[in-house]
N, CA, C and O atoms as a DFTB+ gen file, in Angstrom:
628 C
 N C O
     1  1     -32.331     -15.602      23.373
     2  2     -31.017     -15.555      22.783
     3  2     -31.070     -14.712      21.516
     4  3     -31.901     -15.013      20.659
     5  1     -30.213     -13.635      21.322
     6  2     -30.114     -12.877      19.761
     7  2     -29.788     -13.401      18.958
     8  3     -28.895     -14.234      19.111
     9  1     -30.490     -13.109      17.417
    10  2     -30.475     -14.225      16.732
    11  2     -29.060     -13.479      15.686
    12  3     -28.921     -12.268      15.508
    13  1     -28.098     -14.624      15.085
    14  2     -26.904     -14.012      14.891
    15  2     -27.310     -13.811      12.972
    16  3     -27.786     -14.691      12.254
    17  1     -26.879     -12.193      12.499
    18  2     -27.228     -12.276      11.308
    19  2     -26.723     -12.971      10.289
    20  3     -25.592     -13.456      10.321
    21  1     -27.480     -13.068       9.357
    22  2     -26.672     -13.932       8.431
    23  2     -25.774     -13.328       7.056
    24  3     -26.228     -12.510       6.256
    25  1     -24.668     -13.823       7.006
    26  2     -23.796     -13.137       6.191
    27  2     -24.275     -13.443       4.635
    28  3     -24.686     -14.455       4.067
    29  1     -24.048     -12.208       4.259
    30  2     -24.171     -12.165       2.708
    31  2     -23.345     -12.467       1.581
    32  3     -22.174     -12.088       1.628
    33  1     -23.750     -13.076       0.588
    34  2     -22.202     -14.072      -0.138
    35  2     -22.107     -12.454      -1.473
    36  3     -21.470     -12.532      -2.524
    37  1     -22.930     -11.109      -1.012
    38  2     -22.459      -9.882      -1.489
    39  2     -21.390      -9.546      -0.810
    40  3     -21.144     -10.110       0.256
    41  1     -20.563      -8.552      -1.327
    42  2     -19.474      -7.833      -0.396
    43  2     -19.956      -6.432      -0.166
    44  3     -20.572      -5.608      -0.841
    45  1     -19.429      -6.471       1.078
    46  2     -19.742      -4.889       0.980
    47  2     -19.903      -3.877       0.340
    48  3     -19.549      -4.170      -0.802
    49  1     -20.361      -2.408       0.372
    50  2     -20.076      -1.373      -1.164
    51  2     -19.087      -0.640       0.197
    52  3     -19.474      -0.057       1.210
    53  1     -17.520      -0.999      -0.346
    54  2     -16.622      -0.001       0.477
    55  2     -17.297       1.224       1.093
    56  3     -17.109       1.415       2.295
    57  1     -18.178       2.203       0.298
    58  2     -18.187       3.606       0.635
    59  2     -19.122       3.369       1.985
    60  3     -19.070       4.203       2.889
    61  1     -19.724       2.552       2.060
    62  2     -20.640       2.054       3.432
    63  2     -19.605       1.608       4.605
    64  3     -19.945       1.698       5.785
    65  1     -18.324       1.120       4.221
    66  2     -17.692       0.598       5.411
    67  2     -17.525       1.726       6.586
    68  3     -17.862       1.514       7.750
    69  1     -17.024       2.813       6.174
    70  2     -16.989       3.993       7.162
    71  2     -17.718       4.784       7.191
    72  3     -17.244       5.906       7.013
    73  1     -19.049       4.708       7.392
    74  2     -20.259       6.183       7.153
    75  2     -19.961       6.115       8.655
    76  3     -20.326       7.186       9.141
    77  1     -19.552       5.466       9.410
    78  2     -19.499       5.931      10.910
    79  2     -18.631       6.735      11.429
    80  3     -18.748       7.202      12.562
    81  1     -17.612       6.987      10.593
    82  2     -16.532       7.432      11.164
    83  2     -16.249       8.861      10.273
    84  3     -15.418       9.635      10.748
    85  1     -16.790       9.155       9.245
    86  2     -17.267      10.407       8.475
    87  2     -17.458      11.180       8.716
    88  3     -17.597      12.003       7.811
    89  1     -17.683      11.742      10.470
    90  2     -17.690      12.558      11.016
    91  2     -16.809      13.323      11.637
    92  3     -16.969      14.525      11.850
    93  1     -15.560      12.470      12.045
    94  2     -14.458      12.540      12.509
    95  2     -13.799      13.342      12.023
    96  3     -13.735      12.924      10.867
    97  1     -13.054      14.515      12.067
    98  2     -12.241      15.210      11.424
    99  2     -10.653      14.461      10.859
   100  3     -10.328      14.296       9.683
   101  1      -9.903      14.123      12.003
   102  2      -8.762      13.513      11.650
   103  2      -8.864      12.551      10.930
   104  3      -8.070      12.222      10.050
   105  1     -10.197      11.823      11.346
   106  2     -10.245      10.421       9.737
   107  2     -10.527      10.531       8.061
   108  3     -10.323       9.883       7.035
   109  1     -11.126      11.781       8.502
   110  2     -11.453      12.588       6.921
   111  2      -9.978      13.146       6.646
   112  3      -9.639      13.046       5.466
   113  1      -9.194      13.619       7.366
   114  2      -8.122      14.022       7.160
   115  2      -6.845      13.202       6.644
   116  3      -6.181      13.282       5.611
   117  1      -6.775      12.458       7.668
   118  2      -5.881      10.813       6.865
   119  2      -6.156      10.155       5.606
   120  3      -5.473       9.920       4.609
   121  1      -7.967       9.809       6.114
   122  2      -7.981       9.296       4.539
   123  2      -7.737      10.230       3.056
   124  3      -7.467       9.724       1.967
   125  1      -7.895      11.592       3.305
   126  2      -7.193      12.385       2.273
   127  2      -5.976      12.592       1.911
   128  3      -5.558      12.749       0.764
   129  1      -5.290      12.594       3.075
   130  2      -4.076      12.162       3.221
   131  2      -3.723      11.402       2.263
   132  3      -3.405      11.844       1.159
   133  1      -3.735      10.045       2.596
   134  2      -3.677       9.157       2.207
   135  2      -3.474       8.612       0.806
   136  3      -2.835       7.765       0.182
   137  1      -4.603       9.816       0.624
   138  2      -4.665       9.593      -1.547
   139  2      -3.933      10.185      -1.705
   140  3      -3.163       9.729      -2.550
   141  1      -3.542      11.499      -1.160
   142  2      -2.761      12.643      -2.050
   143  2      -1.626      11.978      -1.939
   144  3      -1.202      11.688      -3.058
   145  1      -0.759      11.504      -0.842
   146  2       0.348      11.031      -0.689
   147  2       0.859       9.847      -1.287
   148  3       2.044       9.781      -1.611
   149  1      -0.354       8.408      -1.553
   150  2      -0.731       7.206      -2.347
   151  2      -0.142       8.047      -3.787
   152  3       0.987       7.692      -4.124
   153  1      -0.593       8.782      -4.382
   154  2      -0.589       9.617      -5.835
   155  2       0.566      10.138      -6.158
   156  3       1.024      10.004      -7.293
   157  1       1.294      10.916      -5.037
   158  2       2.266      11.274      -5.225
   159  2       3.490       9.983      -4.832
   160  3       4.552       9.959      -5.455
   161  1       3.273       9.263      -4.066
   162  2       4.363       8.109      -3.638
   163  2       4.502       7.474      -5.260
   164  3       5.598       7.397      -5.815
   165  1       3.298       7.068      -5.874
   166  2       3.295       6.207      -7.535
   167  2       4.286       7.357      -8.532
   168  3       5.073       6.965      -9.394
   169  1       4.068       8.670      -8.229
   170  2       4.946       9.476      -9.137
   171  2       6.484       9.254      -8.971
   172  3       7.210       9.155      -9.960
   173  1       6.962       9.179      -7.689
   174  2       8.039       9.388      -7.384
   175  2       9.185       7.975      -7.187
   176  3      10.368       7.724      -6.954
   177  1       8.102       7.439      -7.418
   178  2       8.714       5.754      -7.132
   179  2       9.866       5.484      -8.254
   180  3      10.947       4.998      -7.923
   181  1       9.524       5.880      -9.792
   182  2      10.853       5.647     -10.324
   183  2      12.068       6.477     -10.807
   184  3      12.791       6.530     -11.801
   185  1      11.874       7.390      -9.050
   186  2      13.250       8.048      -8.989
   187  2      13.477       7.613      -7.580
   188  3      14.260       8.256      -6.880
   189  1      12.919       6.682      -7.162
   190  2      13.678       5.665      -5.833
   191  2      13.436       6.849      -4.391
   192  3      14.243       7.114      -3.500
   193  1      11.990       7.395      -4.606
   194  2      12.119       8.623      -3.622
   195  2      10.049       8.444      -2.848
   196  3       8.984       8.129      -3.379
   197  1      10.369       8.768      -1.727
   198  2       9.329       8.887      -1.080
   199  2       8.943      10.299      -1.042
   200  3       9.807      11.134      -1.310
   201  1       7.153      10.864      -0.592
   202  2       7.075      11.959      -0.092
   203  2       7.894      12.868       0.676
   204  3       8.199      13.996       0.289
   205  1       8.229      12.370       1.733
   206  2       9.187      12.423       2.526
   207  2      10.539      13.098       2.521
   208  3      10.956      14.095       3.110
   209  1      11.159      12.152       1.578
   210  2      12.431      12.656       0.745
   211  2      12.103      14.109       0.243
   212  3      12.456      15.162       0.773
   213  1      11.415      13.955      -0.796
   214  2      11.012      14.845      -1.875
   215  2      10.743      16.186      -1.060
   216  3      11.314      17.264      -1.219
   217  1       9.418      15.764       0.143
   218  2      10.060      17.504       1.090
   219  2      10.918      18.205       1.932
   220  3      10.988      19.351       2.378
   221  1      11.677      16.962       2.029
   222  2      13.349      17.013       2.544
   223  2      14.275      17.921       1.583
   224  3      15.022      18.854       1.880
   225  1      13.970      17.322       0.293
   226  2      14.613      18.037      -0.996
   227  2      14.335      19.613      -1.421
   228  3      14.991      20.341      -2.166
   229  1      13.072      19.886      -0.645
   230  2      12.073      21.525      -0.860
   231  2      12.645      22.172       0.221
   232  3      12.822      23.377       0.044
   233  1      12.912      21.818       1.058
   234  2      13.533      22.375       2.255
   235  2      14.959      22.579       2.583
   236  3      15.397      23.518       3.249
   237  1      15.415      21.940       2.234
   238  2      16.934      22.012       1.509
   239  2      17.186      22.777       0.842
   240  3      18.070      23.556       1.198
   241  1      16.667      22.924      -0.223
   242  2      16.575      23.788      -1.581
   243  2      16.614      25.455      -1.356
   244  3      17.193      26.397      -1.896
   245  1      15.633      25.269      -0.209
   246  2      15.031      26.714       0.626
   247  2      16.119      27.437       1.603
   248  3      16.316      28.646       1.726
   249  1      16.965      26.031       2.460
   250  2      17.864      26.836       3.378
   251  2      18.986      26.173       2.907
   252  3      18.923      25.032       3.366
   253  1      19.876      26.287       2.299
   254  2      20.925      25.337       1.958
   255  2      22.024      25.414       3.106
   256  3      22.574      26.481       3.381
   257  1      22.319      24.190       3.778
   258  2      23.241      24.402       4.683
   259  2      22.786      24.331       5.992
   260  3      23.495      24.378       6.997
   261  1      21.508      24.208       5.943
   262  2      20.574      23.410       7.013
   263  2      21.149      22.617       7.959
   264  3      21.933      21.915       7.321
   265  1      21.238      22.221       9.498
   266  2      21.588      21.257      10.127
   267  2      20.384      20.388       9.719
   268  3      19.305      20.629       9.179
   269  1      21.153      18.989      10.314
   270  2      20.425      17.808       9.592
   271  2      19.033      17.594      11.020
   272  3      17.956      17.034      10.818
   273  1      19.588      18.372      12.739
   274  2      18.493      18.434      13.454
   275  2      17.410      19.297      12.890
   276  3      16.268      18.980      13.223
   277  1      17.534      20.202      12.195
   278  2      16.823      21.095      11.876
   279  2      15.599      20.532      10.702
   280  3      14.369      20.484      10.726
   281  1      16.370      20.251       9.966
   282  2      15.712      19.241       9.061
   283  2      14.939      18.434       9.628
   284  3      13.857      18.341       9.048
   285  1      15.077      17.643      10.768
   286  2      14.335      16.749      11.260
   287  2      13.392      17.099      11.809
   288  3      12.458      16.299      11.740
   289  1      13.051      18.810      12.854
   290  2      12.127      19.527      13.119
   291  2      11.299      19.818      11.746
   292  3      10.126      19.553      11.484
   293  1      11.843      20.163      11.319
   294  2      11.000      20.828      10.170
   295  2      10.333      19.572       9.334
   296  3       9.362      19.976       8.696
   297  1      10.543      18.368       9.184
   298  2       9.709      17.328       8.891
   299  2       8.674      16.769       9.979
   300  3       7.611      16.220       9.690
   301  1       9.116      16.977      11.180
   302  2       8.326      16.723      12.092
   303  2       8.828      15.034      12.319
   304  3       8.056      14.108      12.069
   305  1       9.823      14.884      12.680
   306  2      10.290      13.293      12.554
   307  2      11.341      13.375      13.766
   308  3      11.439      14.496      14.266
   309  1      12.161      12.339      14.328
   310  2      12.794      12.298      14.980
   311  2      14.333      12.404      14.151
   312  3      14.299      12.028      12.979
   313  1      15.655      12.885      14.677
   314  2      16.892      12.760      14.335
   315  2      17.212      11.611      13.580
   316  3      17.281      11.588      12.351
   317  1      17.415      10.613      14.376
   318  2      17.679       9.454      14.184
   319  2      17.110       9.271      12.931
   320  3      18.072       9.073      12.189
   321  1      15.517       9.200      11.911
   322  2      15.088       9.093      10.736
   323  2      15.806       9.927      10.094
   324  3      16.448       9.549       9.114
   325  1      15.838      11.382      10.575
   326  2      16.700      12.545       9.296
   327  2      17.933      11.423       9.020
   328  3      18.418      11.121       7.929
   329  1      18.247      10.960      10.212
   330  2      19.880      10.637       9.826
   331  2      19.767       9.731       8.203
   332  3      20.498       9.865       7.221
   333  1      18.614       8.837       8.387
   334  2      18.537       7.906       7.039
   335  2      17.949       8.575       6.096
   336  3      18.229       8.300       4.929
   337  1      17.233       9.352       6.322
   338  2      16.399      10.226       5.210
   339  2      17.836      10.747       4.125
   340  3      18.063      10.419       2.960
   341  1      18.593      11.622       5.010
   342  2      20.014      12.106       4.369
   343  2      20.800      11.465       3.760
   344  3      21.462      11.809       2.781
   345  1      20.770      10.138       4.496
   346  2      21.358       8.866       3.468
   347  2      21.053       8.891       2.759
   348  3      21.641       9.414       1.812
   349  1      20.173       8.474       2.696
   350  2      19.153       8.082       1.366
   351  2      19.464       9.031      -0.150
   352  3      19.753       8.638      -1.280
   353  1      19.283      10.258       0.339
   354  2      19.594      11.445      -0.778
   355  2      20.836      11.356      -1.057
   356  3      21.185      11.563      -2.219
   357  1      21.884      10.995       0.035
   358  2      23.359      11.283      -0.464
   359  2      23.614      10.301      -1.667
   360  3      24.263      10.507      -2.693
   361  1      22.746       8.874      -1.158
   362  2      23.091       7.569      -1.844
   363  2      22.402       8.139      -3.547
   364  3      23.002       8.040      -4.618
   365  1      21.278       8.608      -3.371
   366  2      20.887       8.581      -4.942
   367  2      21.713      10.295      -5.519
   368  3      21.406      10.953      -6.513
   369  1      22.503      10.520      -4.751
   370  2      23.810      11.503      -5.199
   371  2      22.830      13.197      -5.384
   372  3      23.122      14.149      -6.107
   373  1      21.826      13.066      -4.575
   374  2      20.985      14.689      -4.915
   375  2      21.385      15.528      -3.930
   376  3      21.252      16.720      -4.210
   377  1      22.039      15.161      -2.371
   378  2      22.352      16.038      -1.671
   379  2      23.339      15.307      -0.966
   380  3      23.382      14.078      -0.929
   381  1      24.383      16.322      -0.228
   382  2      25.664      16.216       0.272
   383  2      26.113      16.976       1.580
   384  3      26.322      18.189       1.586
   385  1      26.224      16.286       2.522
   386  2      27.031      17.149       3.862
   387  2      28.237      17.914       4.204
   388  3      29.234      17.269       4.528
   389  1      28.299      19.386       4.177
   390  2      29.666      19.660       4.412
   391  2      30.072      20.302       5.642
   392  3      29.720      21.168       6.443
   393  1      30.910      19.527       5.423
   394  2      31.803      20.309       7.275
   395  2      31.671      21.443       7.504
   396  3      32.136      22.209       6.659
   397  1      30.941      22.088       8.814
   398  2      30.535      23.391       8.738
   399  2      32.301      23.953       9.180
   400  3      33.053      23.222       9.824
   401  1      32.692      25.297       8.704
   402  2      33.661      26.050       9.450
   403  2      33.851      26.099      10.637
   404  3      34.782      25.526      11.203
   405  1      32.888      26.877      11.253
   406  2      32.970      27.479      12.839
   407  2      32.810      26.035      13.485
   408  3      33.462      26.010      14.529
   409  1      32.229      24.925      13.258
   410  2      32.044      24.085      14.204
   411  2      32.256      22.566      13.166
   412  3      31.543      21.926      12.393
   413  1      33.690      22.476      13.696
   414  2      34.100      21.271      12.629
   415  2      33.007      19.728      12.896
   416  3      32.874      18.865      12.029
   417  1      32.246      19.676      14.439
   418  2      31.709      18.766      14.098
   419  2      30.382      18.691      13.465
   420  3      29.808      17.634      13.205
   421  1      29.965      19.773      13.253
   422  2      28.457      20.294      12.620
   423  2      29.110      19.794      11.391
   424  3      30.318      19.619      11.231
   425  1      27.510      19.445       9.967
   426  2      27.621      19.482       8.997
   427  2      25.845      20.476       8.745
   428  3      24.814      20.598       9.407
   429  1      26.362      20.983       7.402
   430  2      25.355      21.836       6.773
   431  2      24.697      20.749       5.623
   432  3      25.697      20.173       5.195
   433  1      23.881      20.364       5.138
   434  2      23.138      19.958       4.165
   435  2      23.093      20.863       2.857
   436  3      22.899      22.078       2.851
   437  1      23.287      20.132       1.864
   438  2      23.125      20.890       0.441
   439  2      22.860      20.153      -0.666
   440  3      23.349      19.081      -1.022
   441  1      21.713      21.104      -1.372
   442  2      21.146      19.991      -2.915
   443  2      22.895      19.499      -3.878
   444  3      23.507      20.484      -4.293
   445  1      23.308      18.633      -4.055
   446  2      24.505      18.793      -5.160
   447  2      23.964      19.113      -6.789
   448  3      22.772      19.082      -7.093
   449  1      24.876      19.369      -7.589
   450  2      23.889      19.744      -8.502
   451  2      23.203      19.372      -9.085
   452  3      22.250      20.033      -9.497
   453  1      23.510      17.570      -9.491
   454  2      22.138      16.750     -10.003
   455  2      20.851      16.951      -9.329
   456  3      19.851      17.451      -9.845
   457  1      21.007      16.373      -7.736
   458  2      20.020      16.950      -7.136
   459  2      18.923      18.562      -7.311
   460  3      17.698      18.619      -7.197
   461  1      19.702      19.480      -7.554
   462  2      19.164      20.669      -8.130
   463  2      18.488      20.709      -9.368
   464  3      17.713      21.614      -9.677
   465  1      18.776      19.717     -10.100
   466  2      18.370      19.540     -11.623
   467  2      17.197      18.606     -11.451
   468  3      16.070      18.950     -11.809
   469  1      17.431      17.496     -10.938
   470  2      16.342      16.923     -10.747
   471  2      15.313      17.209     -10.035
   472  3      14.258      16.709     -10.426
   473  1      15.266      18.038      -8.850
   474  2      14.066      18.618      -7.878
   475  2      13.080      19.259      -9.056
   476  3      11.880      18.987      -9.093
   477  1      13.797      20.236     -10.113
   478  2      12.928      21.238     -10.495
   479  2      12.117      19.933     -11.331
   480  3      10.898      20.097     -11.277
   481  1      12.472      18.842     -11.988
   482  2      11.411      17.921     -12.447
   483  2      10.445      17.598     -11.679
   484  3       9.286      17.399     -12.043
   485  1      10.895      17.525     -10.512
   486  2       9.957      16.624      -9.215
   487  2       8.918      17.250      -8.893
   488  3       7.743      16.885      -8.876
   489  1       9.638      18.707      -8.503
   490  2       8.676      19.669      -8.673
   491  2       7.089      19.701      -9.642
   492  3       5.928      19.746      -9.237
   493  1       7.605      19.659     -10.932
   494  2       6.729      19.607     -11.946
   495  2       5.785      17.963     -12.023
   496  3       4.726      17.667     -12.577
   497  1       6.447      17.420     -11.456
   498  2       5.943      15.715     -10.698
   499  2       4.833      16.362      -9.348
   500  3       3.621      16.456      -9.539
   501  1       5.184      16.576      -8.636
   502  2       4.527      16.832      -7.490
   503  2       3.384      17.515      -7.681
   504  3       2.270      17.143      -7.313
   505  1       3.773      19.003      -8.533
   506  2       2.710      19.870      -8.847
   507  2       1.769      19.577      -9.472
   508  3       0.863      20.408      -9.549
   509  1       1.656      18.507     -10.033
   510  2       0.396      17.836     -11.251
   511  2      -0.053      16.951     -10.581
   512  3      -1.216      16.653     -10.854
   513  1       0.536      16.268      -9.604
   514  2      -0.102      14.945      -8.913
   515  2      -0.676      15.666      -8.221
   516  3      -1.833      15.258      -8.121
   517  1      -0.479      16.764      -7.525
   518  2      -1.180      17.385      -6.299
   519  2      -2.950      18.407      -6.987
   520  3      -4.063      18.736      -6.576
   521  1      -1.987      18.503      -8.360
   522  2      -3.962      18.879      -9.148
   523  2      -4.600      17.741      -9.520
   524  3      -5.823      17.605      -9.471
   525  1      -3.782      16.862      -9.912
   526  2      -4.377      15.191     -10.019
   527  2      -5.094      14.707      -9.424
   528  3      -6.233      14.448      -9.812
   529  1      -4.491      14.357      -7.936
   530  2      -5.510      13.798      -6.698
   531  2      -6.341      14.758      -6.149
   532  3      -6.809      14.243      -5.134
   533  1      -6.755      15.832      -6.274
   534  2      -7.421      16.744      -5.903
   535  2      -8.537      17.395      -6.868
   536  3      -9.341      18.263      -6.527
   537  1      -8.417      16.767      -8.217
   538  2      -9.141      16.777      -9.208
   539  2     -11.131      17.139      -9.237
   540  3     -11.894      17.589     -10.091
   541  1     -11.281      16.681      -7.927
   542  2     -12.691      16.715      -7.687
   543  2     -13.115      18.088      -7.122
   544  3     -14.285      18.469      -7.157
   545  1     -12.007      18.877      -6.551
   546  2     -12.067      20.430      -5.958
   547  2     -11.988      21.300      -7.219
   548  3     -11.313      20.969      -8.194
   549  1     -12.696      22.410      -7.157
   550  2     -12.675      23.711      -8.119
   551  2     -11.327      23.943      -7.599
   552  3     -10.721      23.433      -6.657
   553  1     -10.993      24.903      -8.510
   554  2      -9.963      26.273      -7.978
   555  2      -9.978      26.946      -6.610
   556  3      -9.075      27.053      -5.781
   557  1     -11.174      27.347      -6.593
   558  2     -11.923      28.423      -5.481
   559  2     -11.360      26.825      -3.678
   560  3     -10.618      26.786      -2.696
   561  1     -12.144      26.138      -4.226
   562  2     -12.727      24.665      -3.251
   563  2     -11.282      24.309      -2.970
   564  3     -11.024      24.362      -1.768
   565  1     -10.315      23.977      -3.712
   566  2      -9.062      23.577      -3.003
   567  2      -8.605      25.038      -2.375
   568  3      -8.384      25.035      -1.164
   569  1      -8.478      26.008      -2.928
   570  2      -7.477      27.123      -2.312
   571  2      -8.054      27.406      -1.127
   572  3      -7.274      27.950      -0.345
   573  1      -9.891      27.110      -0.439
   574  2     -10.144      27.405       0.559
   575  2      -9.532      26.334       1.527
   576  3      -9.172      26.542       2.686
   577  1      -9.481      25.168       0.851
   578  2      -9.290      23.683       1.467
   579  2      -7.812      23.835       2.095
   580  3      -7.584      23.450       3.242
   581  1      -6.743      24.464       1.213
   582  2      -5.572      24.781       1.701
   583  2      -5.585      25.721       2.858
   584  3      -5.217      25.485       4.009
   585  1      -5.995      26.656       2.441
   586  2      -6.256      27.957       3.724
   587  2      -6.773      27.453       4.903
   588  3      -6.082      27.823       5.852
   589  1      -7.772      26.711       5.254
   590  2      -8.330      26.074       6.235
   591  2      -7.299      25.061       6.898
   592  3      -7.166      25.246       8.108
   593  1      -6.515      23.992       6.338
   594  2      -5.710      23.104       6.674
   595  2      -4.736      23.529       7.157
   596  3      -4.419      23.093       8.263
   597  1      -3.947      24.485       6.538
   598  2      -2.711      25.821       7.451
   599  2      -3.348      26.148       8.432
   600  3      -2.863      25.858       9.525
   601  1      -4.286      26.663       8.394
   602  2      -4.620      27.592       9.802
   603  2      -4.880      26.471      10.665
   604  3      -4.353      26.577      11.773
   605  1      -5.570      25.394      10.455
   606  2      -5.218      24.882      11.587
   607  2      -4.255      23.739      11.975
   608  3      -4.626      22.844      12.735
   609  1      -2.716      23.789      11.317
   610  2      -1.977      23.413      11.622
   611  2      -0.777      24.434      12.129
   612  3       0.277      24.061      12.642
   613  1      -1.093      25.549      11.924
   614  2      -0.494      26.648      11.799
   615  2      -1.006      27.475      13.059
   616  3      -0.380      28.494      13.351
   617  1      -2.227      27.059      13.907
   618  2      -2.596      27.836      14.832
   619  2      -1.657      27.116      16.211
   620  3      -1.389      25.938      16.443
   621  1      -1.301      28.438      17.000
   622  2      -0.661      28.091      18.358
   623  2      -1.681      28.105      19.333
   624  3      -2.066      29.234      19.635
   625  1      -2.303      27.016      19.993
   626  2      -2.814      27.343      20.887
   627  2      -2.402      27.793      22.653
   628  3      -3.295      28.139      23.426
């Protein structure tokens, strides 16, 4: 019969819990994930806004007048979420739907102008959290880290 080990009244050292899975690309990837987004979610929290939002708000910014399906491609999310995501912004008054012309039941998406005022802060929120949590990369080490992560989210196979 195998003899069953005996537990230690130590705790684990976390960095040992996953040396197995360290190899994995997508798990190295999440768990980076994870922080950068953890880092930036604590920044943005007391303006009542998720990651999410916030690149909803960059993208907006970029095409103003956006359909709200479009938006939802471009987050990579289903409709149905854009639909609350848009809420969400209308409710904290940063962006607004207007009746498109040519197609009265279309609406276009647009920053309103608080919203415009406040992004460029968020911006300056985002941009420091994102050297923040990444703090352990050189210059050289993140900009390759970026280049590598595009290309291969960015490659069509």
């Amino acid at each position: 019969m195998a003899k069953i080990p005996e537990l230690s009244d130590r705790p684990l050292d976390p960095a040992l819990l996953d040396l197995a899975l360290d190899g994995y690309l997508g798990y190295v990837l999440r768990r980076a994930q994870m922080k950068v987004f953890q880092h930036l979610s604590a920044r943005l929290e007391p303006f009542d806004l998720r990651p999410a939002q916030f690149t909803a708000l960059m993208i907006i910014e970029q095409h103003p007048g956006l359909m709200q399906a479009d938006l939802a491609r471009a987050l990579a999310i289903e409709p149905p979420q854009a639909v609350v995501l848009v809420n969400k912004l209308e409710k904290l008054g940063l962006a607004m739907r207007v009746r498109c012309k040519p197609d009265k039941r279309s609406y276009g998406i647009f920053l309103s102008k608080s919203g415009e005022a406040q992004l460029k802060e968020l911006k300056e929120i985002a941009q420091q959290s994102d050297v923040d949590s990444t703090r352990s990369l050189d210059q050289q080490e993140r900009g390759q880290l970026i280049a590598l992560l595009r290309k291969l989210y960015r490659d069509n196979p």
